[in-house]
C-alpha positions in Angstrom: -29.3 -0.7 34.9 -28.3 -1.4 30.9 -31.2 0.9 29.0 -32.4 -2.2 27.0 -34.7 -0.3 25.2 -31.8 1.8 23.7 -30.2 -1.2 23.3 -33.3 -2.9 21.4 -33.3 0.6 18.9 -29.5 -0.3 18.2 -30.3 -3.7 17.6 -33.0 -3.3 15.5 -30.8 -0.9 13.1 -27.9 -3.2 12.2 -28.4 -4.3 8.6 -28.5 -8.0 7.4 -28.1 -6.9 3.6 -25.6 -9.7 3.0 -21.6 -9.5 3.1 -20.5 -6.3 5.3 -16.7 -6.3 5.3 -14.6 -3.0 6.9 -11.5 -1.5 7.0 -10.9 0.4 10.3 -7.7 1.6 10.3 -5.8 3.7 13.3 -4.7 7.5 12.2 -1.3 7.4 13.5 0.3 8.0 10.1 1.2 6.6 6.5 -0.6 3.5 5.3 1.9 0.6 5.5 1.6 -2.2 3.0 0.5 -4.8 5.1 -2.2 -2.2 6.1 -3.1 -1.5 2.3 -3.0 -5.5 2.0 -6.1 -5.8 4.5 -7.8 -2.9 2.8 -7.6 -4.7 0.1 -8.3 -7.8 1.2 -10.9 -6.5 2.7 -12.2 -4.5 -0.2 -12.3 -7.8 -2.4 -13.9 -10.0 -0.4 -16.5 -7.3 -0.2 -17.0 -6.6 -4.3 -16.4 -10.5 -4.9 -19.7 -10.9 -2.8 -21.7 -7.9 -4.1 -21.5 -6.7 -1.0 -20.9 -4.0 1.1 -17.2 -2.1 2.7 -17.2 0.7 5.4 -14.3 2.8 6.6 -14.2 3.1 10.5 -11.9 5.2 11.9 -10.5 3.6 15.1 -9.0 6.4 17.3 -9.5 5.9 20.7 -5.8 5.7 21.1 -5.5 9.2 21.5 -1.9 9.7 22.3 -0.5 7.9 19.1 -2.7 10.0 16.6 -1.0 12.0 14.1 -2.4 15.4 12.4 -3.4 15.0 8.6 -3.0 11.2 8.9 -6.8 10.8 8.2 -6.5 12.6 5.4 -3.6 9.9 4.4 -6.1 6.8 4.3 -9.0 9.1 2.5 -6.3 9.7 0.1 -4.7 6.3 -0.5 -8.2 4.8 -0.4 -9.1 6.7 -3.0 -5.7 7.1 -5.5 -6.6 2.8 -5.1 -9.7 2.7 -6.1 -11.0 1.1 -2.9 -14.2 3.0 -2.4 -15.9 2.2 0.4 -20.3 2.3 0.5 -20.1 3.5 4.3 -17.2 5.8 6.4 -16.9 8.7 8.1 -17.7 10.9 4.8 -20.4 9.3 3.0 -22.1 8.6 6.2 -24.1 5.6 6.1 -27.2 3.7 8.6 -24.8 2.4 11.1 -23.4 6.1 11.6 -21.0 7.6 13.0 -18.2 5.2 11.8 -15.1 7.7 13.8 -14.9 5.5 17.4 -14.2 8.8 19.4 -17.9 10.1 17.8 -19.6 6.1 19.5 -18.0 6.8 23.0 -21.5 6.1 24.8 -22.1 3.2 22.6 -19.7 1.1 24.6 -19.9 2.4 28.2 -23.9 1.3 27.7 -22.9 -2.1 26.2 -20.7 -2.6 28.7 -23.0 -2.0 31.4 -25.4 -4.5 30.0 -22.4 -6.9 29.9 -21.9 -6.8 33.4 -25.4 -7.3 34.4 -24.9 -10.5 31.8 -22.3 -11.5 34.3 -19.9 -11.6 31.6 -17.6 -8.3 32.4 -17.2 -6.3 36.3 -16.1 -3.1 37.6 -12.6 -3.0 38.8 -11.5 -0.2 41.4 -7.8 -1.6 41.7 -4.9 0.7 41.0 -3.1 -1.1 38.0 -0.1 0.1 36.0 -0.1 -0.9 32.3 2.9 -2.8 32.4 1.0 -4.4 35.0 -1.9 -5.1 32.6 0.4 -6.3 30.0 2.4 -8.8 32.6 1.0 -12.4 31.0 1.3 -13.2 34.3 -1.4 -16.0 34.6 -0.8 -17.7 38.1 -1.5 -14.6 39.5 -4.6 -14.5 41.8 -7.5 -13.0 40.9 -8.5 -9.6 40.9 -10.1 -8.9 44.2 -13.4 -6.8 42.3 -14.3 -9.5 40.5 -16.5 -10.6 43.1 -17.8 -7.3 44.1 -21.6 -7.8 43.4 -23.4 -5.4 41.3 -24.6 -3.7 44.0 -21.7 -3.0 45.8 -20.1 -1.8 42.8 -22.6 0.4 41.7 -22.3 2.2 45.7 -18.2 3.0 44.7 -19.1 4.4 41.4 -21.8 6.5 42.8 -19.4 8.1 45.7 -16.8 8.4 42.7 -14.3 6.2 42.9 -12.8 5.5 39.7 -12.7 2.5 37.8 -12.4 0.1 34.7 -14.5 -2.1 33.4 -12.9 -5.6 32.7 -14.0 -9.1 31.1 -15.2 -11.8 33.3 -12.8 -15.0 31.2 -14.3 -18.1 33.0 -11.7 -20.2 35.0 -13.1 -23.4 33.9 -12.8 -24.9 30.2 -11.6 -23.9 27.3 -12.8 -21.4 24.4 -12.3 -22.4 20.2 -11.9 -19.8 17.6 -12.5 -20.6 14.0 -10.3 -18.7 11.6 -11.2 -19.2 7.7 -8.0 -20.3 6.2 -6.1 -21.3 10.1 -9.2 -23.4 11.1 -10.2 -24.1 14.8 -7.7 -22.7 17.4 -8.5 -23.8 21.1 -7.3 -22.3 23.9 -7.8 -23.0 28.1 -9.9 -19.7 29.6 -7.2 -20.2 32.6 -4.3 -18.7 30.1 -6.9 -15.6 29.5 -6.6 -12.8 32.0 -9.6 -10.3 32.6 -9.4 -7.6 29.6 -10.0 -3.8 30.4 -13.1 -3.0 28.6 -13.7 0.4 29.0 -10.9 2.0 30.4 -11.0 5.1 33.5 -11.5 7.9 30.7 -14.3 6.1 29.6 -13.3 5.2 26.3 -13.1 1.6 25.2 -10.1 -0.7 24.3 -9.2 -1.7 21.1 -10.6 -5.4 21.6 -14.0 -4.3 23.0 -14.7 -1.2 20.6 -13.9 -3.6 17.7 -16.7 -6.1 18.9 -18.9 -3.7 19.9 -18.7 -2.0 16.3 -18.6 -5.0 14.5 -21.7 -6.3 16.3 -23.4 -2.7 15.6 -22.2 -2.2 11.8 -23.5 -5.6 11.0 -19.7 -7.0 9.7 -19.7 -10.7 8.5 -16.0 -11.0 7.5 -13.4 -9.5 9.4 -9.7 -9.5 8.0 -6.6 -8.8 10.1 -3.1 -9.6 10.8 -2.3 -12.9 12.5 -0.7 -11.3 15.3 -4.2 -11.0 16.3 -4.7 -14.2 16.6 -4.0 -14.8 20.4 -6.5 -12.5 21.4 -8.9 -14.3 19.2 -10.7 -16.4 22.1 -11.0 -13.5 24.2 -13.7 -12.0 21.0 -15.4 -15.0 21.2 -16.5 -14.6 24.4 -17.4 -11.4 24.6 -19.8 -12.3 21.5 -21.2 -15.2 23.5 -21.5 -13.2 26.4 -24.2 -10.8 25.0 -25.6 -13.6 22.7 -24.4 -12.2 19.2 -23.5 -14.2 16.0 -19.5 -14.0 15.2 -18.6 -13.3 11.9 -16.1 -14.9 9.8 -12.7 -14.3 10.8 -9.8 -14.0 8.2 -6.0 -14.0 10.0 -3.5 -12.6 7.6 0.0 -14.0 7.7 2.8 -11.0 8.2 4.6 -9.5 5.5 8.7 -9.7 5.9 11.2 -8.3 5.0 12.8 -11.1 4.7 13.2 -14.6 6.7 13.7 -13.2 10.0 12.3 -9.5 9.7 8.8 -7.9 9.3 7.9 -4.9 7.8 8.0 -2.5 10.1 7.1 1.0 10.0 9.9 1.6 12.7 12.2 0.7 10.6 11.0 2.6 7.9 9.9 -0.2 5.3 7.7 0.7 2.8 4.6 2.8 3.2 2.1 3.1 -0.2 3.3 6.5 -0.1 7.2 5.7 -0.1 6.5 3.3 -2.5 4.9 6.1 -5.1 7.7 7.8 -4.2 10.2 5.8 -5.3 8.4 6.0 -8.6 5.8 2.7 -8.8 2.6 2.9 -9.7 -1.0 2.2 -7.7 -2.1 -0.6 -10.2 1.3 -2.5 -10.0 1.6 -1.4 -6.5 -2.0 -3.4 -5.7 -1.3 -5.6 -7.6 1.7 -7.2 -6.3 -0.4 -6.4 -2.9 -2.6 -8.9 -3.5 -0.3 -11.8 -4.5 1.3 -11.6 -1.0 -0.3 -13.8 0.7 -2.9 -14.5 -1.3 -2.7 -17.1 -5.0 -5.3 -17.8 -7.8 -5.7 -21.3 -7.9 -7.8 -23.1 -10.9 -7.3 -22.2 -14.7 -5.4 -18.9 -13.6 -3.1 -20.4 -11.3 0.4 -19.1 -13.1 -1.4 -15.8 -13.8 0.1 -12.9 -11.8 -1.0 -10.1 -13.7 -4.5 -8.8 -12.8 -6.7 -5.6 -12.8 -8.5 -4.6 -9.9 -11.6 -5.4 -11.8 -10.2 -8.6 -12.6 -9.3 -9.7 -8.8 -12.4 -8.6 -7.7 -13.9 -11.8 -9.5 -11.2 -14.0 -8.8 -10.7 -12.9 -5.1 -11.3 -16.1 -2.8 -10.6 -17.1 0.8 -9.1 -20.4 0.2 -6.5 -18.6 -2.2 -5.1 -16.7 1.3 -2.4 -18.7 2.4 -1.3 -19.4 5.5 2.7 -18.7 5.3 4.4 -15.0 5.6 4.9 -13.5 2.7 8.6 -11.8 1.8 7.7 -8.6 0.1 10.4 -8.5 -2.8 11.5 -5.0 -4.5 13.0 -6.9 -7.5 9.5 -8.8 -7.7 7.6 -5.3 -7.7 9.8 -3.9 -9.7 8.9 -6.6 -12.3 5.1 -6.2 -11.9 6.1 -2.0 -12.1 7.5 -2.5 -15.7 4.7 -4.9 -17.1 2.2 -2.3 -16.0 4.6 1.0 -17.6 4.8 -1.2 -20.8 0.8 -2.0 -21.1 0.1 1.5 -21.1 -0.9 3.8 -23.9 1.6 6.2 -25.0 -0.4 9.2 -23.9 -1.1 7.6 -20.3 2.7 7.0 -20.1 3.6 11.0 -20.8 1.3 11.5 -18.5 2.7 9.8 -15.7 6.2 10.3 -17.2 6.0 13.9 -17.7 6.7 15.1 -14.0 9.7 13.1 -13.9 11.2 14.2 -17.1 10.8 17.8 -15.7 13.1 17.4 -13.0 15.8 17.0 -15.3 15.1 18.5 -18.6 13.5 21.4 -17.7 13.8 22.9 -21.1 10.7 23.8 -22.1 12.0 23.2 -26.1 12.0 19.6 -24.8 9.0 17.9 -26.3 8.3 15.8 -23.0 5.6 13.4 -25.2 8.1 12.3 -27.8 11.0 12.5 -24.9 8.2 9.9 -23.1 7.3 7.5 -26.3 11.5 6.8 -26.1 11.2 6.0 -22.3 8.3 3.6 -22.2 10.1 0.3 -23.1 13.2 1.5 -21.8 11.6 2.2 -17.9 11.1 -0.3 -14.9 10.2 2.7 -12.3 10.0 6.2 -12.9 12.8 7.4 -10.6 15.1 6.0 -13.4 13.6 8.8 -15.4 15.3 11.8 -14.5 19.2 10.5 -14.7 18.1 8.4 -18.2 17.0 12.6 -19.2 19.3 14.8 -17.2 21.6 15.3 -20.8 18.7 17.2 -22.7 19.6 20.7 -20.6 23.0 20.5 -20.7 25.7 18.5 -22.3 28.0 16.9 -19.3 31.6 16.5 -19.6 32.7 13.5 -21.1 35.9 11.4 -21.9 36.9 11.2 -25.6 37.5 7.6 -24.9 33.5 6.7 -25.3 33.9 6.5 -28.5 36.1 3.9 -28.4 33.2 0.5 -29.4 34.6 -2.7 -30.2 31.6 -3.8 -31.5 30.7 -1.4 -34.1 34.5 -1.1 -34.9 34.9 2.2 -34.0 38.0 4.3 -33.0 38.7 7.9 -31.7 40.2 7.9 -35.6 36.8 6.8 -37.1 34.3 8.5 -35.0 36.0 11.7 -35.7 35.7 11.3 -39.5 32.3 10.1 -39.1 31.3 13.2 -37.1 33.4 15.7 -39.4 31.5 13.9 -42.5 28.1 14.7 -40.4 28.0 17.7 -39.5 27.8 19.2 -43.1 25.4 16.9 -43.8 23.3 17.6 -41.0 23.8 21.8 -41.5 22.1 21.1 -45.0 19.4 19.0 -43.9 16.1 21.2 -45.6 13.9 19.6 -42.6 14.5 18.7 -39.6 13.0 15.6 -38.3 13.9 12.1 -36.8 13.4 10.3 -40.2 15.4 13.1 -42.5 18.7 12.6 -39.8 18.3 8.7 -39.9 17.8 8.5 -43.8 21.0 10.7 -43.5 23.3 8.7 -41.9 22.0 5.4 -43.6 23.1 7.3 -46.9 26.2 8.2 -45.2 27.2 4.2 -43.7 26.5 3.6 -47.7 28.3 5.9 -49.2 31.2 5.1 -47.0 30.8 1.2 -47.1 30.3 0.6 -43.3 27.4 -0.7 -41.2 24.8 1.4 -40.4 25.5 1.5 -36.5 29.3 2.5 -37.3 28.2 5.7 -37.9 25.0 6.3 -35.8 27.3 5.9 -32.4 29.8 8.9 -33.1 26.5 11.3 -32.8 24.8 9.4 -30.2 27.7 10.0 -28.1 28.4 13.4 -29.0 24.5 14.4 -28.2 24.2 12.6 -25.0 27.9 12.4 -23.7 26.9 8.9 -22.7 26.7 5.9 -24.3 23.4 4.1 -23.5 20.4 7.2 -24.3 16.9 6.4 -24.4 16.7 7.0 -28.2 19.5 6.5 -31.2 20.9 9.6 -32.3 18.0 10.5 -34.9 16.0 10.4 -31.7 18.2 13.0 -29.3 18.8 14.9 -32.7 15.1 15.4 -33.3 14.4 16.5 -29.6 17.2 19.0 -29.0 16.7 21.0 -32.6 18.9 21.9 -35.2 21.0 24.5 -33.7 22.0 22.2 -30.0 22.2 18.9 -32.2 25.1 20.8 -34.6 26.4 22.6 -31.8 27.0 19.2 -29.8 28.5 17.7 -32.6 31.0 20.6 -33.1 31.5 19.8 -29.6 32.2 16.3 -29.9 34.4 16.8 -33.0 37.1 18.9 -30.9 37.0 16.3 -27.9 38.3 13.5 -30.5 40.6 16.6 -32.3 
C-alpha cells in the first residue's frame, strides 16, 4: 500500500511562492547551445517574474554520464551569470535536486499511482528496441490486467518487474503548449510508458513529473522534440490529481535548412564557442534572439544586457519556427560587444591572446590591446594580427610596392634611408615624437603624409595591414628593434 502519510509530508512541502522555473540538465558532457538557450530561457522567465530557478541534476541515465561534466554546467552557469536560488549546491526546501539522491521518491509515487489505477506492474521480458517499436496495433500487454493483488504475490516471491503507465484506450488527451497552443492526440497512438524501470530507478518522463510536481515548477521550457510525449505528462498529472504547469516547447536550433545542431557532429558547445575566441555576453546574447524577438518599442533592437532581457523577456516573443544559428551573425554581435568595452576590460580579455604570440615580455600588452580593440571581431584573430612583435618574418621587397600612396621600391628606400637618421636622433622615444617625425619629414620632402609612414610600417611589421601605423609598432618594439628593423628593411629594397 502507497504510504499516504509520507506522501501527505511531501505534499505539504512543495512551495507556492509564485513562478518556479528549472533547468535540469543531463551530465553527459559539454553544454550545447540549444541547452544554454533553455537555461536561459529558463533563467529569464524566472527573473522576469521575480521568481524563483533551481538546477536539477537529471542522472538517472547512468550509462551516458561523463566524469567532470557536472562540474561543466556549475561552470557555464556561472561564467553566464545564470545563478540559480535552488540546486544541488546551495541546497534549497525541495532538497536533494541530484535525481540519483530522490530514488525512493518515485518507486513510492509510483506505487500510489498504481493503486490510482493509472500505472501496473509488468513482469514481461521486453527488449528496448522492443519498447521503442511505435508499434501501436500491437495487443496489449498481458500484466495490465493483473489485479493489485496478484501482482503484489510476484513481486513478493521476486520476480522482477517494471512499472508502466496505464494510457486509456478510449478518447483522446490535449496538451496546451504556451506559444504552440492546444495539441490533441487519440490515447490509442499512446503505448504504456515504463515508469520505474527493473533497477528501480525512474524514466526520464516520470522522474521529470514526479520532480516537477515535488519542486513546485510552474513553467517548464524544453525542446520541441518533446513535444510528442507531451500527452503522455498530462496524464500522469491527472492521474494523481496535480495541477500542470505551463509548458514552453522550444523550436530546434539548425545548422542550417536541413541540419540541427548536433553535438555528434561536433556543432558548437558554449565551451567551443569561448574557444574560438567569443565572449559570454555576446555569446547570450545572440542565445536569446534564437528563437526568441522583442516585439513593441524595441522590436529592431538586438543588442541587450542580461539585465536588460531580463525585463524584456516574454513568452509571446518565443517563436515558433527553428532557428539557423549563424557564425557570421555572432560574429557580428562578438564585435559590438569587443567595441563597447572599456579599454582596460578589453586588455583584459585580450591579454591572454596576445601572449600566445608576442611573448616578449618588453611588449606592452595594454597599449598592444588599445590598437586591437576596433580592429578585432573575435579574439582568435589576435594572435596572427601580433605574431610580428617577437620576430620579424621574412618578407618580399615587393610590399612596398603601393599604388595608392605612390610608392615604389625606389621611394620607399629613400624614405627609409631618410628615416632612420632621424629616428637614431630622436631625444625621446614615444608614439607622438616618431609621428611628429615623419609628418616633418612628408613636409620637408613635399609628399603626403602616408607616402612616408608605409616604408616603416612595412619594414616593422613585414606586412602590410598591422594593428597600428608605424608610430604605433615603433613605440611598442623600442628604439633599438624599431632601427634595427628598418636597417633591415633598407637592405631588402638595396
Amino acid at each position: 500500500m502507497a504510504d499516504m502519510k509520507w506522501i501527505a509530508e511531501q505534499e505539504a512541502k512543495i512551495p507556492h511562492d509564485g513562478v518556479r522555473t528549472r533547468f535540469a540538465p543531463s551530465p553527459t558532457g559539454f553544454m550545447h547551445v540549444g541547452n544554454l538557450r533553455t537555461a536561459l530561457y529558463t533563467w529569464l522567465i524566472a527573473r522576469h517574474n521575480g521568481g524563483k530557478f533551481l538546477l536539477r541534476i537529471e542522472d538517472t541515465d547512468q550509462g551516458r554520464l561523463v566524469e567532470g561534466a557536472v562540474d561543466v554546467i556549475y561552470r557555464t552557469l556561472a561564467e553566464c551569470g545564470l545563478d540559480h536560488d535552488e540546486g544541488p549546491d546551495v541546497g534549497g526546501p525541495v532538497a536533494p535536486y541530484v535525481q540519483t539522491e530522490r530514488k525512493p521518491f518515485y518507486g513510492k509515487y509510483a506505487e500510489w499511482l498504481v493503486e490510482r489505477g493509472h500505472a501496473y506492474h509488468c513482469f514481461c521480458e521486453k527488449t528496448e528496441s522492443e519498447e521503442d517499436s511505435g508499434d501501436f496495433e500491437r495487443p496489449d500487454d498481458p500484466c495490465r490486467d493483473l489485479c493489485l493483488a496478484e501482482a503484489q504475490e510476484k513481486i513478493a516471491a521476486g520476480a522482477p518487474c517494471v512499472i508502466r503507465q496505464r494510457i486509456p484506450h478510449e478518447g483522446t488527451t490535449t496538451f496546451h503548449d504556451e506559444r504552440f497552443g492546444d495539441i490533441t492526440v487519440e490515447n490509442k497512438t499512446l503505448d504504456d510508458q515504463v515508469l520505474i524501470k527493473r533497477d528501480g530507478l525512474p524514466t526520464y518522463n516520470f522522474a521529470n513529473v514526479i520532480d516537477d510536481h515535488m519542486m513546485g515548477i510552474t513553467h517548464v521550457v524544453r525542446g520541441s522534440e518533446y513535444l510528442s510525449s507531451a500527452p503522455k505528462y498530462n496524464l500522469l498529472y491527472e492521474g494523481f490529481g496535480w495541477p500542470i504547469p505551463k509548458y514552453v516547447h522550444c523550436s530546434p536550433v539548425m545548422r542550417d535548412a536541413q541540419h540541427k545542431l548536433s553535438k555528434r557532429d561536433g556543432d558548437g558547445t558554449y565551451e567551443d564557442l569561448r574557444a574560438a575566441g567569443y565572449l559570454t555576453e555576446a555569446i547570450l546574447n545572440y542565445v536569446a534572439l534564437l528563437g526568441w524577438s522583442p516585439r513593441g518599442e524595441i522590436a529592431e533592437r538586438e543588442i541587450f544586457s542580461l539585465r536588460e532581457l531580463a525585463e524584456v523577456f516574454d513568452l509571446e516573443g518565443i517563436s515558433k519556427s527553428p532557428a539557423i544559428f549563424d557564425r557570421e551573425k555572432l560574429k557580428h554581435f562578438n564585435s559590438e560587444y569587443i567595441r563597447a568595452m572599456t579599454p582596460e576590460q578589453f586588455a583584459a580579455v585580450a591579454e591572454p591572446w596576445i601572449r600566445k604570440a608576442a611573448r616578449n615580455p618588453e611588449i606592452d600588452a595594454t597599449k598592444l590591446a588599445a590598437l586591437l580593440q576596433q580592429r578585432t571581431e573575435v579574439l582568435t584573430e589576435i594572435p596572427e594580427k601580433v605574431d610580428f612583435f617577437d620576430a620579424l618574418p621574412d618578407y618580399d621587397a615587393e610590399l612596398y610596392v603601393h599604388k595608392k600612396s605612390k610608392n615604389t621600391k625606389e621611394s620607399a628606400l629613400e624614405i627609409l634611408r631618410k628615416l632612420l637618421p632621424v629616428f637614431e636622433a630622436l631625444p625621446d622615444w614615444n608614439r607622438d615624437a616618431l609621428m611628429d617625425s615623419m609628418i616633418a619629414l612628408a613636409e620637408q620632402m613635399g609628399v603626403k603624409n602616408v607616402k612616408v609612414m608605409l616604408p616603416p610600417q612595412i619594414a616593422l611589421a613585414g606586412r602590410t595591414v598591422t594593428p597600428g601605423g608605424a608610430a604605433d609598432l615603433g613605440a611598442l618594439l623600442g628604439r633599438e628593434e624599431t632601427l634595427a628593423r628598418i636597417r633591415t628593411g633598407i637592405e631588402k629594397l638595396s
